[in-house]
MIBA-681798 format. One line per field, with one value per residue (C-alpha): residue in one letter; x, y, z. Coordinates in pm, 1 decimal. Each point is the difference from the previous one (the first is absolute). Example, Ala and Ser with C-alpha at 12.3 -4.5 7.8 and 13.67 -1.06 7.14 Angstrom:
// MIBA-681798
rest <- (a,s) $
X <- (1230.0,137.0) $
Y <- (-450.0,344.0) $
Z <- (780.0,-66.0) $
This chain:
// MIBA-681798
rest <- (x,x,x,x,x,x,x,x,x,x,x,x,x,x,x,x,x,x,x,x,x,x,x,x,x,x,x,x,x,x,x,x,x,x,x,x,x,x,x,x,x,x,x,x,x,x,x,x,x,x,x,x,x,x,x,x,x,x,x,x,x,x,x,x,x,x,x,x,x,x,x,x,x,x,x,x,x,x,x,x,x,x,x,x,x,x,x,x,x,x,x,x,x,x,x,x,x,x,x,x,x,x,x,x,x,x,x,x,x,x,x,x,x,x,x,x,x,x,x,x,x,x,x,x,x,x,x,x,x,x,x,x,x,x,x,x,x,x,x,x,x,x,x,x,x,x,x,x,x,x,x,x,x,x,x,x,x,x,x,x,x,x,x,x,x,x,x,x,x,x,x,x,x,x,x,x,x,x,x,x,x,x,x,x,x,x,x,x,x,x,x,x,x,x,x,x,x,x,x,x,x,x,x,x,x,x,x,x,x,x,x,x,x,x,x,x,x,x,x,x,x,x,x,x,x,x,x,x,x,x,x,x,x,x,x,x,x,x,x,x,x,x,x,x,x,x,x,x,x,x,x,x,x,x,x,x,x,x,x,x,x,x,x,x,x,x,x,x,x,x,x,x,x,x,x,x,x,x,x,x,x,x,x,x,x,x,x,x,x,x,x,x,x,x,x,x,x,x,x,x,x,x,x,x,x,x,x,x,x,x,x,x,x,x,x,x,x,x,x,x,x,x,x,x,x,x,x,x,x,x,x,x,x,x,x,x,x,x,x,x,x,x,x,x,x,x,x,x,x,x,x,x,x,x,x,x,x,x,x,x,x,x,x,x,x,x,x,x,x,x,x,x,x,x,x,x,x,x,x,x,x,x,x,x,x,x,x,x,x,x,x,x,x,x,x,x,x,x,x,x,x) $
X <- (0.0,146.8,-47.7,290.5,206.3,0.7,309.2,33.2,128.0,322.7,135.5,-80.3,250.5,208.4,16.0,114.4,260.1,122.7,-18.1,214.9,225.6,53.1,38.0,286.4,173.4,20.1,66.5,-337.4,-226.3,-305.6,-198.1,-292.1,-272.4,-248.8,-114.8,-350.8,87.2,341.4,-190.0,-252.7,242.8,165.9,-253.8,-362.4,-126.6,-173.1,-165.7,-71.1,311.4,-88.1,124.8,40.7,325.2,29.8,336.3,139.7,331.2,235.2,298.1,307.3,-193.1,-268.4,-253.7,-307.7,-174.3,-272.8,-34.8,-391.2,-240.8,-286.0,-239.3,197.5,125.4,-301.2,62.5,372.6,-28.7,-237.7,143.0,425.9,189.5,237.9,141.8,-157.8,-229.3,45.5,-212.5,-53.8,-339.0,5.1,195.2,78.4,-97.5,132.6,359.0,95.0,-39.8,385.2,70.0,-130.7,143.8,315.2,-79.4,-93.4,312.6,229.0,-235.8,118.4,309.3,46.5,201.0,283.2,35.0,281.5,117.1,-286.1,-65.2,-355.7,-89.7,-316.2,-224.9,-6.0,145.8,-338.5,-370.3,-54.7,-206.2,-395.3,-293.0,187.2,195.2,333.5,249.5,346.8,218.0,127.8,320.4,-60.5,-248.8,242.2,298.6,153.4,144.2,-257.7,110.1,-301.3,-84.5,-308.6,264.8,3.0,-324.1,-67.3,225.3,-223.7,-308.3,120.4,-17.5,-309.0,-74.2,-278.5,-280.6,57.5,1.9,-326.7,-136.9,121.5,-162.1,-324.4,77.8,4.3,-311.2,-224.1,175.2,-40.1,-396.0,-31.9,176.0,-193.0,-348.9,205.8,29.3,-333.9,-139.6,199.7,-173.4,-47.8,-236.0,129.3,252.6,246.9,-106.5,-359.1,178.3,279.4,-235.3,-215.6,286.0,186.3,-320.9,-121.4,298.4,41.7,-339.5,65.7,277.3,-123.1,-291.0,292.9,285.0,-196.7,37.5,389.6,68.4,185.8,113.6,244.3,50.6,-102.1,-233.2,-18.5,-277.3,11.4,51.1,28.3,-3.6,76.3,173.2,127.5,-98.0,224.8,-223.4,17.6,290.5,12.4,156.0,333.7,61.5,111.3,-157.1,-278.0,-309.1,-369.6,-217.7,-322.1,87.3,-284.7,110.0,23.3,-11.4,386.8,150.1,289.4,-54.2,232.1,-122.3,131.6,-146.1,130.4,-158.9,142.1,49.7,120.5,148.1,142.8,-58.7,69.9,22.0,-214.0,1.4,-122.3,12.8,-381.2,-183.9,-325.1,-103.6,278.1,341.4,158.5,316.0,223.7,-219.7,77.0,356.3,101.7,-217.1,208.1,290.7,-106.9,-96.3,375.5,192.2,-205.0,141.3,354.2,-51.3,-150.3,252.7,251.9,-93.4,157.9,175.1,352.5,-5.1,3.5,-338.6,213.3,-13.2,-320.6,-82.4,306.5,-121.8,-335.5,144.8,189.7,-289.8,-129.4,290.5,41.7,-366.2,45.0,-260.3,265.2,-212.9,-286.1,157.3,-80.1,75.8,162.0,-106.1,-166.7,34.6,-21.6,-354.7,-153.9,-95.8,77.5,-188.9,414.9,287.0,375.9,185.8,-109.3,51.9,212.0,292.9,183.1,-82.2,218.5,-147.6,51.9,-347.5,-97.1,-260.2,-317.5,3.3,-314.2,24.0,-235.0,95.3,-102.0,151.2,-185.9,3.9,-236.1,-35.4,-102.0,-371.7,-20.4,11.5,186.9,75.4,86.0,-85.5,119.2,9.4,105.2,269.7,203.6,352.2,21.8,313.1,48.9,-183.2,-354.9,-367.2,-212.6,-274.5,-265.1,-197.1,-155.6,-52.2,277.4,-98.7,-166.8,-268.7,-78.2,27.8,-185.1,-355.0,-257.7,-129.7) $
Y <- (0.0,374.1,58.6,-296.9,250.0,306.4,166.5,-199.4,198.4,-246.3,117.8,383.7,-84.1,-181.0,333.9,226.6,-301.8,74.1,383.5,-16.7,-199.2,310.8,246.4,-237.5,69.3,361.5,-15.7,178.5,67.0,-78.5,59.8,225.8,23.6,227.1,-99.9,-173.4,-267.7,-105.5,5.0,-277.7,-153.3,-72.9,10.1,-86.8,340.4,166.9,344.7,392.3,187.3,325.1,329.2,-185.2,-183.9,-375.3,-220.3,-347.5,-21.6,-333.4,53.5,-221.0,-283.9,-30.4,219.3,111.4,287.0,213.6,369.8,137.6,241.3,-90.0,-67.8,-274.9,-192.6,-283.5,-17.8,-43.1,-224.3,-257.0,-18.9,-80.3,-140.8,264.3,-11.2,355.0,226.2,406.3,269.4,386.4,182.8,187.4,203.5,261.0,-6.7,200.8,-179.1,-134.7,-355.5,-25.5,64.7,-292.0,-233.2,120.5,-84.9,-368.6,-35.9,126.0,-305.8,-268.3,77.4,151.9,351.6,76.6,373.0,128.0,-381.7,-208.5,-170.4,-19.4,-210.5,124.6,39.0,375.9,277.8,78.8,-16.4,107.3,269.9,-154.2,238.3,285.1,-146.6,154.7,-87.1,-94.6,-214.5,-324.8,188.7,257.9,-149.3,-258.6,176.3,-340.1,-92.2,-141.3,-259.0,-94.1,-321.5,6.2,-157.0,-316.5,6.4,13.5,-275.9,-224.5,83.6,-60.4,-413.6,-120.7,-265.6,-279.4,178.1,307.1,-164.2,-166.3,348.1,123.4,-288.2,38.6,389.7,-128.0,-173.4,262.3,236.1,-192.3,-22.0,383.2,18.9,-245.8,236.0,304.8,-154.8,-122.4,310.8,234.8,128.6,267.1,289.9,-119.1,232.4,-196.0,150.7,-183.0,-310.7,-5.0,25.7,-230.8,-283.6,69.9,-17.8,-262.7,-199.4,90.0,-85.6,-381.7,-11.4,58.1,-233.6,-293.1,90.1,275.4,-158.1,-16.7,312.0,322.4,231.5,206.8,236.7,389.0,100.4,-341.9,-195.5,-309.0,-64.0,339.1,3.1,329.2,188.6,244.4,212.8,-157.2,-38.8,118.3,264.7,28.1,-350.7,129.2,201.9,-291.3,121.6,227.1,53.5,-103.9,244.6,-176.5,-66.5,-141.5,-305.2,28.7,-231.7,-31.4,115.9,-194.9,-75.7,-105.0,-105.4,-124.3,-232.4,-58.5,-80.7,-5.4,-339.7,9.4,334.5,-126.1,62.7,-64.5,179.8,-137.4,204.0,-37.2,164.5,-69.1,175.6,130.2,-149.6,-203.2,137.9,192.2,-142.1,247.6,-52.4,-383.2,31.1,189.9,-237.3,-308.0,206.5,33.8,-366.4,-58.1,230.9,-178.8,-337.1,110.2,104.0,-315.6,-237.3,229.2,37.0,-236.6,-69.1,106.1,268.2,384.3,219.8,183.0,-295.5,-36.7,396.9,-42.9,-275.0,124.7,388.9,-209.4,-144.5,364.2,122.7,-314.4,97.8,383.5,51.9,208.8,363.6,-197.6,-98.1,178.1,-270.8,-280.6,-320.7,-108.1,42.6,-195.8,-38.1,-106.6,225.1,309.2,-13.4,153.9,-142.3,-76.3,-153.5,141.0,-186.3,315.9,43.5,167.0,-260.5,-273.5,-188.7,-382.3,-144.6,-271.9,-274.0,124.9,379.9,93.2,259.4,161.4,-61.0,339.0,87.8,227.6,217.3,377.5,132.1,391.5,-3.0,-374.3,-84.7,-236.5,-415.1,-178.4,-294.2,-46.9,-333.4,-51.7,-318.1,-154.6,-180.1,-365.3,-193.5,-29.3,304.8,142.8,-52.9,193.7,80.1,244.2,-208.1,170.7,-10.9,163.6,-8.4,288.8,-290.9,-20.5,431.4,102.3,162.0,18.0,354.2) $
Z <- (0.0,-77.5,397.0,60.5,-233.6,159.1,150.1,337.0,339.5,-81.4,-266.9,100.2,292.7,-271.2,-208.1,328.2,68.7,-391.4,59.0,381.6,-141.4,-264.2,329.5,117.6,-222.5,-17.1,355.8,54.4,327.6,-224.4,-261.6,-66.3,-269.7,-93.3,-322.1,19.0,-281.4,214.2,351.3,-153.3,-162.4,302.9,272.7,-189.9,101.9,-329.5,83.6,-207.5,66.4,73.8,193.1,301.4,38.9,12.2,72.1,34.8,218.3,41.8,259.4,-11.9,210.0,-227.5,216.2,-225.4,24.0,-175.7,55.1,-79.3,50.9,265.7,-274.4,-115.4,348.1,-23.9,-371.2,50.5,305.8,-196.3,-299.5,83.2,290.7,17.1,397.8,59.4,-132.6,47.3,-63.0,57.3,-24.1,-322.4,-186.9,-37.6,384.3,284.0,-3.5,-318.0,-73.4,-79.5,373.8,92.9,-299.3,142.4,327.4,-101.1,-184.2,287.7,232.4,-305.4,25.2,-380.7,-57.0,231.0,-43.8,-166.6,-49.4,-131.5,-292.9,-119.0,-316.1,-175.8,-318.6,4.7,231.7,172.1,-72.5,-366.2,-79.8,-40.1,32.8,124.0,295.2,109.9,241.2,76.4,-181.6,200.2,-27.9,206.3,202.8,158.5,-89.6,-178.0,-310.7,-243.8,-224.6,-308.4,-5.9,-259.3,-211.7,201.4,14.2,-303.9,-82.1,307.8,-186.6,-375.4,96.3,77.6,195.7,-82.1,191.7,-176.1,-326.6,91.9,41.6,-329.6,-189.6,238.6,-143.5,-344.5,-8.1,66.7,-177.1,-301.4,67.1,2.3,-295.4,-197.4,147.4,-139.4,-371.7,4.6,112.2,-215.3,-329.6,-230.9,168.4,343.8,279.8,131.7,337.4,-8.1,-172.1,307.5,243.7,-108.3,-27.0,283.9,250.2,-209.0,72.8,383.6,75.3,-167.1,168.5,323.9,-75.4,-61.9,287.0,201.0,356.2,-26.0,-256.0,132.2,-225.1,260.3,-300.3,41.5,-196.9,-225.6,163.8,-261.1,-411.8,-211.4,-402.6,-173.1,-314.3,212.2,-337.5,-214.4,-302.9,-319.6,-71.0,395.7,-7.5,-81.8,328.7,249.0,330.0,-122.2,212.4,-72.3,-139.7,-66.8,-359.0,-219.9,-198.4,-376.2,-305.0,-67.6,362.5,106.4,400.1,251.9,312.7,340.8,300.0,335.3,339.0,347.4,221.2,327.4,-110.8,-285.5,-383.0,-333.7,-328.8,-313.1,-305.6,-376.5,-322.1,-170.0,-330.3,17.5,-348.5,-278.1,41.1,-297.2,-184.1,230.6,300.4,3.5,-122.6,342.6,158.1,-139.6,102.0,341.5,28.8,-105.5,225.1,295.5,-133.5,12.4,339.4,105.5,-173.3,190.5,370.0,221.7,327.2,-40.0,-276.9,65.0,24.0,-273.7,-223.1,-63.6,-58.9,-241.9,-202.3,-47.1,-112.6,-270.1,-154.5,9.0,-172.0,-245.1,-138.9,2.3,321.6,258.6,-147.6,158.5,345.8,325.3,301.7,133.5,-11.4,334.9,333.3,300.0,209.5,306.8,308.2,-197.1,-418.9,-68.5,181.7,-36.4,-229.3,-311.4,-362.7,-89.1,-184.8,293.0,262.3,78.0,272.3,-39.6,-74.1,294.8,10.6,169.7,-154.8,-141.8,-349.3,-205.6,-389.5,-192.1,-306.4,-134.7,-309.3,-62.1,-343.0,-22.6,-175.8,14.6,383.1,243.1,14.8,298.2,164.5,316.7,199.8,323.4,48.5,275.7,-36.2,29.2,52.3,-407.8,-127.1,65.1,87.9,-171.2,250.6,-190.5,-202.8,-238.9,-367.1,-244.1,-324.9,-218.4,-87.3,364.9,85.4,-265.1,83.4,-244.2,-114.7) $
């Protein structure tokens, strides 16, 4: 059952093991984090960051602590098994919040002043919603040494669980997306048509897994199926915005489909027709298909990130497509829809069984639109499993007008 496949209290305390282990050897007092993706990462605790700060601290011994605001202490206290739970009233309150954080990191026994060594993810609470304060810095007077590259290393593997949750991600994903096509047509928005799927598709879902579902994503609540307004000419800016477009005979669409498990997501994305592709439509279609084969054939445990960004750009430039480029080819995924390492020309990281990619080559034409599937795929032991499952093939995308 997906409930036997949720992240266990186990290997949260096997994560903080991997993470002290990391403070050893910097010879520091602890480690603190402030981001909200690396506190549930490491502690199970998913809430909305806003202006009020919120902190995880680890001292040398392995101590655990959370830092929160009062209207968080039951929320915190039920859903980790830190050691200790902190809080202040409000900010930004009579005494600021900070004061305090300080306080509890002096009683753990992190930040020597003037000779202590603090590990964290950033140098303070980051500005959300208008918050301001002091940076960990000058708060404990200590020298701050970043660790979000460690982290980010920690998180880049996934475990078994976690790739449970991606497939469990997959799967519903893959169900909006299938509403979105069938709902999509000439004299329709792609608001009404993305609603429409992606309630369609939560409310099925929660009819099948309901009793065991959490979502633990702000402010995704289940499956979601949009174009994002990439239809038509639109398609060739990457990371436009939607704007209600109204499908027409001829518009090429690309759409994308995700939905948070447990927290964790994955990235389903497809280049479709709204009536028979022209001759030029389906030859950078074909092209597209192509460049997401080379990538496939290429990813693997033991090769550079670089490698497989490299590859793909020299299909591009063996058929005369680099005018058409605008991105690297994937990125990694799993709490966060981006992560670390990226399939990019300029990163090196050694590829490891257990990462989880997006595959996205993608191509945008001025006045004819953008192509890209994008599929999300873990490493094996001798290459990849491709975990989107969704159709590929113009036959298959094309909508009739």
């Amino acid at each position: 059952m997906l409930q036997s496949i949720s992240i266990t209290a186990t290997e949260f305390t096997g994560r903080c093991t991997a993470l002290l282990e990391r403070v050893h050897k910097i010879e520091a007092d602890g480690v603190v984090l402030f981001d909200a993706v690396n506190i549930l990462y490491f502690t199970g605790f998913a809430f909305i960051p806003t202006e009020r700060p919120m902190a995880f601290a680890m001292n040398a011994l392995g101590e655990r602590a959370l830092f929160v605001p009062r209207l968080e202490v039951e929320h915190a206290k039920s859903a980790t098994n830190v050691d200790r739970v902190e809080h202040y009233l409000e900010y930004p309150g009579d005494r600021h919040p900070m004061h305090g954080f300080k306080e509890m990191l002096a009683e753990l026994g992190i930040g020597r002043a003037g000779t202590g060594r603090i590990a964290a993810d950033l140098d303070g609470y980051p500005w959300i919603f208008g918050y301001e304060g002091p940076t960990l810095t000058e708060l404990a007077g200590v020298t701050v040494v970043k660790a979000q590259g460690e982290i980010n290393r920690l998180q880049a593997v996934k475990s078994e669980a976690e790739l449970q949750l991606i497939r469990e991600s997959c799967k519903w994903a893959n169900l909006a997306h299938t509403l979105l096509q069938r709902y999509t047509a000439v004299g329709e928005s792609e608001t009404s048509v993305s609603m429409r799927a992606s309630q369609e598709a939560t409310l099925a879902m929660l009819d099948a897994i309901g009793p065991i579902f959490h979502a633990q994503s702000w402010p995704e609540t289940g499956p979601r199926a949009e174009y994002r307004g990439q239809i038509g000419r639109s398609g060739a800016i990457p990371h436009t915005l939607a704007n209600n477009i109204v499908f027409q005979p001829g518009d090429v669409l690309v759409s994308e489909a995700s939905c948070p498990v447990w927290a964790y997501t994955s990235e389903l994305e497809r280049t479709m027709f709204v009536g028979e592709p022209t001759k030029k439509q389906r030859e950078m279609f074909e092209h597209v298909l192509a460049a997401q084969e080379v990538a496939f054939s290429t990813l693997r445990p033991g090769i550079e990130c670089s490698d497989v960004d490299i590859a793909v750009r020299t299909y591009y430039a063996d058929h005369n497509l680099m005018p058409y480029w605008k991105h690297h080819t994937g990125h990694s995924v799993g709490l966060r829809y981006h992560e670390g390492p990226f399939l990019d020309s300029g990163d090196h990281t050694v590829v490891k069984e257990g990462m989880v990619f997006t595959v996205e080559p993608g191509f945008y034409v001025p006045e004819l639109g953008g192509f890209r599937h994008s599929d999300t795929v873990a490493v094996t032991a001798n290459g990849i499993e491709i975990l989107t499952h969704y159709p590929r093939d113009a036959e298959s995308l094309t909508i009739p007008a």
